[in-house]
Biopython code that builds the backbone (N, CA, C, O; Angstrom):
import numpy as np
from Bio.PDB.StructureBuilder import StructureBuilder

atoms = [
    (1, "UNK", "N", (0.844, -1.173, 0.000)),
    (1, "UNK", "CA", (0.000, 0.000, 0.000)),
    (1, "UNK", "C", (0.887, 1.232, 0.000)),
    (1, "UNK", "O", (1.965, 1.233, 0.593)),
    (2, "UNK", "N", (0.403, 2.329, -0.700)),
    (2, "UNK", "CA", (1.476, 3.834, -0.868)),
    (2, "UNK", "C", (1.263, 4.060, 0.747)),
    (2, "UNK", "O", (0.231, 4.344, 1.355)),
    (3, "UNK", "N", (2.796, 3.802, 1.299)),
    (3, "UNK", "CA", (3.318, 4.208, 2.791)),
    (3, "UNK", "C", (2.632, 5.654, 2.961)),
    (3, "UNK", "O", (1.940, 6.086, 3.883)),
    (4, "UNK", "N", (3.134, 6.367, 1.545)),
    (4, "UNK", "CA", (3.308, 8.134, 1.827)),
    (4, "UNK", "C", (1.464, 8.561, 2.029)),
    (4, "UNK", "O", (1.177, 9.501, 2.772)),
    (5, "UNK", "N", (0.466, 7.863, 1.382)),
    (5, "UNK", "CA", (-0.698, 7.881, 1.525)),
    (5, "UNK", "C", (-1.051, 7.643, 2.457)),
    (5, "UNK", "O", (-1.923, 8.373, 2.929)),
    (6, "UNK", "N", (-0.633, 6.650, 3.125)),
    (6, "UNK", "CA", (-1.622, 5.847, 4.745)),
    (6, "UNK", "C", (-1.165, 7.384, 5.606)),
    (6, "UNK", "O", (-2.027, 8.059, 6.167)),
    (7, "UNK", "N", (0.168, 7.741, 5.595)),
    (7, "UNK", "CA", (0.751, 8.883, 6.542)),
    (7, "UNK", "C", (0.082, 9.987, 6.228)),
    (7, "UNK", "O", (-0.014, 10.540, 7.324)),
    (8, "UNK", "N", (-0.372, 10.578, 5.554)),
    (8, "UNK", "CA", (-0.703, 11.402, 5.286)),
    (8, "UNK", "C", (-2.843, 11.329, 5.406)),
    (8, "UNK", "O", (-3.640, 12.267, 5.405)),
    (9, "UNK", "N", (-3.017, 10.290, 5.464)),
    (9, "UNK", "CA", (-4.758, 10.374, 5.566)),
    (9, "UNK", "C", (-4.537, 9.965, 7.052)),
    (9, "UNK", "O", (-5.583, 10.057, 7.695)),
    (10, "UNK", "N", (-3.462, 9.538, 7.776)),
    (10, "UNK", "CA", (-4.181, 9.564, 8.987)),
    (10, "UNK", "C", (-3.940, 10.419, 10.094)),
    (10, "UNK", "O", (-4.338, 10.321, 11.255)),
    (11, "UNK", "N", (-2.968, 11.582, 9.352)),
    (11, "UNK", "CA", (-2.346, 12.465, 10.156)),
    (11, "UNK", "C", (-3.430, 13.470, 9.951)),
    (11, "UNK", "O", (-3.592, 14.262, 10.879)),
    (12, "UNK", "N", (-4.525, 13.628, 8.466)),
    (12, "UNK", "CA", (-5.638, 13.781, 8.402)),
    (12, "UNK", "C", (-6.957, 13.216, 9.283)),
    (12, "UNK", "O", (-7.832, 13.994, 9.664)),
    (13, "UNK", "N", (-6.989, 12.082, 9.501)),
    (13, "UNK", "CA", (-7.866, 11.522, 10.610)),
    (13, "UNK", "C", (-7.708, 12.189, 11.744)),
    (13, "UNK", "O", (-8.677, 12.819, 12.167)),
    (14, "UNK", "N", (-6.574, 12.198, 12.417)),
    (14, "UNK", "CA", (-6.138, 12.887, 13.603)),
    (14, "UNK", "C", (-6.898, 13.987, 13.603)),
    (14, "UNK", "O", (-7.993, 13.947, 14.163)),
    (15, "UNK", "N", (-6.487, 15.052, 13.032)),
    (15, "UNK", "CA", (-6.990, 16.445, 12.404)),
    (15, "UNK", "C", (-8.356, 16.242, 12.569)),
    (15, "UNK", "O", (-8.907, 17.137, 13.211)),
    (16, "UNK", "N", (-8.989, 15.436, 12.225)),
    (16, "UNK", "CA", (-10.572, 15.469, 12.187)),
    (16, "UNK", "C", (-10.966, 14.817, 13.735)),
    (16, "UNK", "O", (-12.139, 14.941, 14.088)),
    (17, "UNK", "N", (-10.082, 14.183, 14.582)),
    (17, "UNK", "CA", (-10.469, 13.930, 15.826)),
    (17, "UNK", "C", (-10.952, 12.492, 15.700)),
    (17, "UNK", "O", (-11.809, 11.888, 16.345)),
    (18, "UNK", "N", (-10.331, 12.187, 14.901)),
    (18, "UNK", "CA", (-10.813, 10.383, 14.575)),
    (18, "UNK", "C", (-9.694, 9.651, 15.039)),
    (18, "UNK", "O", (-8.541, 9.732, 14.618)),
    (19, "UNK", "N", (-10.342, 8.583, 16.375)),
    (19, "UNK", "CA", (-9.001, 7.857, 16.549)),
    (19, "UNK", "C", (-9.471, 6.030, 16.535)),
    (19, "UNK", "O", (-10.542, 5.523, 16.202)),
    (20, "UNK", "N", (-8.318, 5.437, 16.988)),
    (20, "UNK", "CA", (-8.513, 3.644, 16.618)),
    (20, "UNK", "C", (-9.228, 3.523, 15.281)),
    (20, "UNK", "O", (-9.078, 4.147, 14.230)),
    (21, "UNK", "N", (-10.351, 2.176, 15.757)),
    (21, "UNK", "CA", (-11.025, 1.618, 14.240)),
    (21, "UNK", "C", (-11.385, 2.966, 13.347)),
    (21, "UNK", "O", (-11.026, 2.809, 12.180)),
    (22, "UNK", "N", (-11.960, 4.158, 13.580)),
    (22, "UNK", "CA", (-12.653, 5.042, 13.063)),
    (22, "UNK", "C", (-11.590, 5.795, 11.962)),
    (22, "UNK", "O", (-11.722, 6.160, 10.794)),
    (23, "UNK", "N", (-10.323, 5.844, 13.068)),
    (23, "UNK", "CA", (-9.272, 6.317, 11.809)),
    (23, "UNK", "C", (-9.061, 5.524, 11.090)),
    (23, "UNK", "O", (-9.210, 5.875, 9.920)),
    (24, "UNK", "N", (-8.646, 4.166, 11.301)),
    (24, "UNK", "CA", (-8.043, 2.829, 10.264)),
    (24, "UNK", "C", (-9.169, 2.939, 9.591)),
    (24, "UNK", "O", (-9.068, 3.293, 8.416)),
    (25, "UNK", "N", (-10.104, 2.751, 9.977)),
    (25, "UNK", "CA", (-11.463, 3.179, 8.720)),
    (25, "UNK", "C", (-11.453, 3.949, 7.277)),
    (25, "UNK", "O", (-11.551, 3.663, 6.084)),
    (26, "UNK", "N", (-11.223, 5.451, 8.359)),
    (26, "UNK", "CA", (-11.295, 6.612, 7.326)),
    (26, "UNK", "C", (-9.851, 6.571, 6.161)),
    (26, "UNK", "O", (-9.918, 6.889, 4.973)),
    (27, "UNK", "N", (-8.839, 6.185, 6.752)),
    (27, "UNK", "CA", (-7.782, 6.062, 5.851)),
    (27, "UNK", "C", (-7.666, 4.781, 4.566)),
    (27, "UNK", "O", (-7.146, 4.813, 3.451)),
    (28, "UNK", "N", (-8.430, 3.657, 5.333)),
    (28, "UNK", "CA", (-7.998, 2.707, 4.310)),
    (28, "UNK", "C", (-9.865, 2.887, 3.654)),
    (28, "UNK", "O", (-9.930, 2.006, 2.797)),
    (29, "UNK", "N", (-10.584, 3.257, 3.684)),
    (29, "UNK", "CA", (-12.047, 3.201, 2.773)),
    (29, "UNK", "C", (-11.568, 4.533, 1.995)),
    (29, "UNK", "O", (-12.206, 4.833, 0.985)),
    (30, "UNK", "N", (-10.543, 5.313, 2.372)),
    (30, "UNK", "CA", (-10.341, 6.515, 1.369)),
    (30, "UNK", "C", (-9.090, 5.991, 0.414)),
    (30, "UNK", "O", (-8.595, 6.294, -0.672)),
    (31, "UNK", "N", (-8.962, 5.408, 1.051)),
    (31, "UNK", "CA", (-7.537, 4.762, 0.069)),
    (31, "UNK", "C", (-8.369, 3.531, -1.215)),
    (31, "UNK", "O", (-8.005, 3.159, -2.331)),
    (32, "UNK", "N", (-9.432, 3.251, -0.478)),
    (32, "UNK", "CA", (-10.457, 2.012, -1.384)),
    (32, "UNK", "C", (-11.153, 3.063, -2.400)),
    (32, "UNK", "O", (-11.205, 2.815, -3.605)),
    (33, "UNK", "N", (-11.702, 4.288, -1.830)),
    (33, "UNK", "CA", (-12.437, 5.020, -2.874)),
    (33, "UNK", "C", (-11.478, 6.010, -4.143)),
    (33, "UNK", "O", (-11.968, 6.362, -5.216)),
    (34, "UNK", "N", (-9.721, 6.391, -3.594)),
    (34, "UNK", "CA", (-9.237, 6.659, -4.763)),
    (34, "UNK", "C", (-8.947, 5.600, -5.385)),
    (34, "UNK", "O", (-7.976, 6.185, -5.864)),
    (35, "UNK", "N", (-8.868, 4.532, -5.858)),
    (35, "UNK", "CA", (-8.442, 3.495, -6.258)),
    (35, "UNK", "C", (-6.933, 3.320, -5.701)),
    (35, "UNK", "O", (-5.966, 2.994, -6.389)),
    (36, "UNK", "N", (-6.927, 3.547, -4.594)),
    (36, "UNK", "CA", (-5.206, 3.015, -4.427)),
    (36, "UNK", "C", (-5.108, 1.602, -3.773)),
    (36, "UNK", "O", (-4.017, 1.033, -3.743)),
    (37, "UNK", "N", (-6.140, 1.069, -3.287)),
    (37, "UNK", "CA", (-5.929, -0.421, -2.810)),
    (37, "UNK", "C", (-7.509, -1.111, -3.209)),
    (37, "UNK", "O", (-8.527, -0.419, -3.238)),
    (38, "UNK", "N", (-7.494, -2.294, -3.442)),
    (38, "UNK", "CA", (-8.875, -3.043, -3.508)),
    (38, "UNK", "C", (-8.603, -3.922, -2.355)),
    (38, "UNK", "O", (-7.553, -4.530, -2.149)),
    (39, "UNK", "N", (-9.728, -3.920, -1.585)),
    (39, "UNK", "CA", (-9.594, -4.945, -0.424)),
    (39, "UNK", "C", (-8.136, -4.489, 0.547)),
    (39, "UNK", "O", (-7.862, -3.498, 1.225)),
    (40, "UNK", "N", (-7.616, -5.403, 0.305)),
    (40, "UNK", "CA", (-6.110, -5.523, 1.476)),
    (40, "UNK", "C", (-5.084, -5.795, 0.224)),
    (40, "UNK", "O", (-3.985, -6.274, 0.500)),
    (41, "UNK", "N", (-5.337, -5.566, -0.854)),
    (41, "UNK", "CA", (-4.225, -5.806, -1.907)),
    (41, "UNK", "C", (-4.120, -4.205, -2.320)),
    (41, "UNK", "O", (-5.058, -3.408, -2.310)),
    (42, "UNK", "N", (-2.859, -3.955, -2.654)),
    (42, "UNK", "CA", (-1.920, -2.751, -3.570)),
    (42, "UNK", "C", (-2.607, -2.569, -5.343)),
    (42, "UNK", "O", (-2.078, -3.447, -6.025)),
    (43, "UNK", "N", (-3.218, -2.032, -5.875)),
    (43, "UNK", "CA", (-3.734, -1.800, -7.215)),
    (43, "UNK", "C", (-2.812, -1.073, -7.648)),
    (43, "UNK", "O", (-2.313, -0.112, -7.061)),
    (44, "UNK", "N", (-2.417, -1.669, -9.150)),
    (44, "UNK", "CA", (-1.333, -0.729, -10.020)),
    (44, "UNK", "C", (-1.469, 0.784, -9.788)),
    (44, "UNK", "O", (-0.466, 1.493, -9.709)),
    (45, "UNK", "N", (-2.882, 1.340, -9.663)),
    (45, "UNK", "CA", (-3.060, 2.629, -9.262)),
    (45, "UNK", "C", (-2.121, 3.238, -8.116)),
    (45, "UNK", "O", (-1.697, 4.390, -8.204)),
    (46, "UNK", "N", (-1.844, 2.466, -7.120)),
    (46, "UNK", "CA", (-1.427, 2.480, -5.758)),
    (46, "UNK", "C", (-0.288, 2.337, -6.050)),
    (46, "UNK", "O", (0.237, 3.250, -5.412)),
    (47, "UNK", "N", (0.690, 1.707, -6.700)),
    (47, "UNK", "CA", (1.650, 1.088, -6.796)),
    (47, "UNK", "C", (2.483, 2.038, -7.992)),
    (47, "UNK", "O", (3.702, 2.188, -8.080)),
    (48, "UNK", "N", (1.280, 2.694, -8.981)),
    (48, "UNK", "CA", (1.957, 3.731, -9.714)),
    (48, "UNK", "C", (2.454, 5.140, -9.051)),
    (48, "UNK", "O", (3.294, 5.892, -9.544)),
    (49, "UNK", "N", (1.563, 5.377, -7.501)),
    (49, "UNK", "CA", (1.553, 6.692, -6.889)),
    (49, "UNK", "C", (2.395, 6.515, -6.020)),
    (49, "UNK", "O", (2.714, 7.384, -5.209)),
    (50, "UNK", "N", (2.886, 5.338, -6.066)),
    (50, "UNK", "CA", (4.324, 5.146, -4.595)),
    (50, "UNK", "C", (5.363, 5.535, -5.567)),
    (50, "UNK", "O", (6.292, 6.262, -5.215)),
    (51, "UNK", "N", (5.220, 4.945, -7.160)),
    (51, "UNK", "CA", (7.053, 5.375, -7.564)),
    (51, "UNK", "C", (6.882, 6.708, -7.866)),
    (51, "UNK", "O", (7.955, 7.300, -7.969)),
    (52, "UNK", "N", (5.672, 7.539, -8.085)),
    (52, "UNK", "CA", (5.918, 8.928, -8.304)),
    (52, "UNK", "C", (6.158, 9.463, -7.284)),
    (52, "UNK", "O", (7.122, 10.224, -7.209)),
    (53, "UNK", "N", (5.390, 9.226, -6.267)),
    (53, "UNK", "CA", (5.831, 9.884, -4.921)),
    (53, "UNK", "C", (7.563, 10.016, -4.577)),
    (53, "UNK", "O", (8.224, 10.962, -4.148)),
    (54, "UNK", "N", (7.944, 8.616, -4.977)),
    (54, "UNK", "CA", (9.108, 8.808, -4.763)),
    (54, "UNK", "C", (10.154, 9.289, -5.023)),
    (54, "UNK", "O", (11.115, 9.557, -4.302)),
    (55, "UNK", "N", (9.848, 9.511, -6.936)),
    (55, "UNK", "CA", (10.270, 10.601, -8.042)),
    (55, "UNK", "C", (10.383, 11.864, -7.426)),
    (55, "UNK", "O", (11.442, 12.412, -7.120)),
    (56, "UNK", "N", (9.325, 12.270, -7.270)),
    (56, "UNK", "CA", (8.860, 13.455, -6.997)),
    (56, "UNK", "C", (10.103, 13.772, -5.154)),
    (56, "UNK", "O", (10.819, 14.757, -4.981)),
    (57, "UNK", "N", (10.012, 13.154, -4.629)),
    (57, "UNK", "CA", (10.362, 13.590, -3.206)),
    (57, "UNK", "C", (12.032, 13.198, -3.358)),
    (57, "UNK", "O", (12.748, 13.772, -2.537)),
    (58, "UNK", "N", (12.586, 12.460, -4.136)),
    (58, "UNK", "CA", (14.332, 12.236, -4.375)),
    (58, "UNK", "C", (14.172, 10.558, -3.476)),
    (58, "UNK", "O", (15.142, 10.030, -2.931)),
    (59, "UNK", "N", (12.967, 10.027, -3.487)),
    (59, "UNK", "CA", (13.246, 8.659, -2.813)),
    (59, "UNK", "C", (12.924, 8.776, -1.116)),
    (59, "UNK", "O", (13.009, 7.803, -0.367)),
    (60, "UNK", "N", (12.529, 10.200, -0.655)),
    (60, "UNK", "CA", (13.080, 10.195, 0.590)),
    (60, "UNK", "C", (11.702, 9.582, 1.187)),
    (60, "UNK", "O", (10.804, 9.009, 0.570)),
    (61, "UNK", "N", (11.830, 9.957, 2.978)),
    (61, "UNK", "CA", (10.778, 9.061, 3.479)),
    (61, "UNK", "C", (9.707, 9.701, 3.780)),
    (61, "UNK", "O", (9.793, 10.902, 4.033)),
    (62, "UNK", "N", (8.600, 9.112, 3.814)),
    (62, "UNK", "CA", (7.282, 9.915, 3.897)),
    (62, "UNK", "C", (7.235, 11.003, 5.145)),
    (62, "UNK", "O", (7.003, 12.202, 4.985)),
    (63, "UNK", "N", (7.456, 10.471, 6.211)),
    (63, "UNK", "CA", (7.413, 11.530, 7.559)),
    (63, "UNK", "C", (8.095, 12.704, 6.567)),
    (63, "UNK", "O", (7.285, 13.613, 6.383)),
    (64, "UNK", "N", (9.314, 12.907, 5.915)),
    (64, "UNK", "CA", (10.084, 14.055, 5.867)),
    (64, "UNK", "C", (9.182, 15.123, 4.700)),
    (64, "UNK", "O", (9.371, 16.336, 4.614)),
    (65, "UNK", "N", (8.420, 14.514, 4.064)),
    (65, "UNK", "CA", (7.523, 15.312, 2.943)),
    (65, "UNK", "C", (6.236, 15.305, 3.396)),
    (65, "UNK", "O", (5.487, 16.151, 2.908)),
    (66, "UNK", "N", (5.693, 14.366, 4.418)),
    (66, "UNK", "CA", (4.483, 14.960, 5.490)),
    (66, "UNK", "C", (5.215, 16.371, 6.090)),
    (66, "UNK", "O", (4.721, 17.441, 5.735)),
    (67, "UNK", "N", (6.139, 16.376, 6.803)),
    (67, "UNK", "CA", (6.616, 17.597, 7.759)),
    (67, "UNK", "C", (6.442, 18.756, 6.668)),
    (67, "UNK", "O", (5.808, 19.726, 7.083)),
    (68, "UNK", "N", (6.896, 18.825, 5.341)),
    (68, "UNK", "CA", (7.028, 20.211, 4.753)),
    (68, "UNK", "C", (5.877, 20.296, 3.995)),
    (68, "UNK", "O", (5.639, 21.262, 3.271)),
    (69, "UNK", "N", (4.981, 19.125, 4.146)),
    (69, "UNK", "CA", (3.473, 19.324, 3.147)),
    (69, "UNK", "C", (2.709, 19.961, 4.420)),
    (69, "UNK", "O", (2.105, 21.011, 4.199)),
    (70, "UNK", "N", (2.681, 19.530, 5.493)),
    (70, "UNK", "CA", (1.366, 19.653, 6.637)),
    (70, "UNK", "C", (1.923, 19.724, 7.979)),
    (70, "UNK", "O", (1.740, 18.792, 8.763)),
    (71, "UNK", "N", (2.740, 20.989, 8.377)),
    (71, "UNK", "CA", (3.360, 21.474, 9.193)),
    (71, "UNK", "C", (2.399, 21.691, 10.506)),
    (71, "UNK", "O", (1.381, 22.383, 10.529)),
    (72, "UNK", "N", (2.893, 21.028, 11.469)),
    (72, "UNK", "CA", (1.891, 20.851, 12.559)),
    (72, "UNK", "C", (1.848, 22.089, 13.531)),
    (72, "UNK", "O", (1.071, 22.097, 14.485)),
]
sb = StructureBuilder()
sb.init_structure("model")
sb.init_model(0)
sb.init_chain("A")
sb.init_seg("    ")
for serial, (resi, resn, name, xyz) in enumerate(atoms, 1):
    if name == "N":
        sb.init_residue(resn, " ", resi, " ")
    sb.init_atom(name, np.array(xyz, "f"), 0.0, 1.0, " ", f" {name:<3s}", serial, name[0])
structure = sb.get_structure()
């Protein structure tokens, strides 16, 4: 599953005051409705937005492009 996605919708959950099942909820049924995972499996969709992500950021790790996307 795109690492940089789960980090980023649930640092969003947080934000909305959603915690336990309610966040794992909101992150992975939003991750089901962009097409980035079907079920508990990775969709090429998902799997195409991890190598751009990674393009895009020089490879680095998600926390470090959460910190300069959504500065707490």
């Amino acid at each position: 599953m795109p690492k940089f996605l789960e980090a980023i919708l649930a640092k969003a959950a947080a934000r909305k005051g959603l915690k336990g099942p309610r966040a794992k909820a909101y992150v992975y049924g939003t991750m089901q409705n962009i097409g980035a995972m079907r079920g508990s499996r990775e969709t090429a969709k998902g799997r195409a937005m991890e190598r751009k992500h990674q393009r895009d950021t020089g490879g680095g790790h998600a926390s470090k492009a959460l910190s300069a996307r959504y500065p707490d």
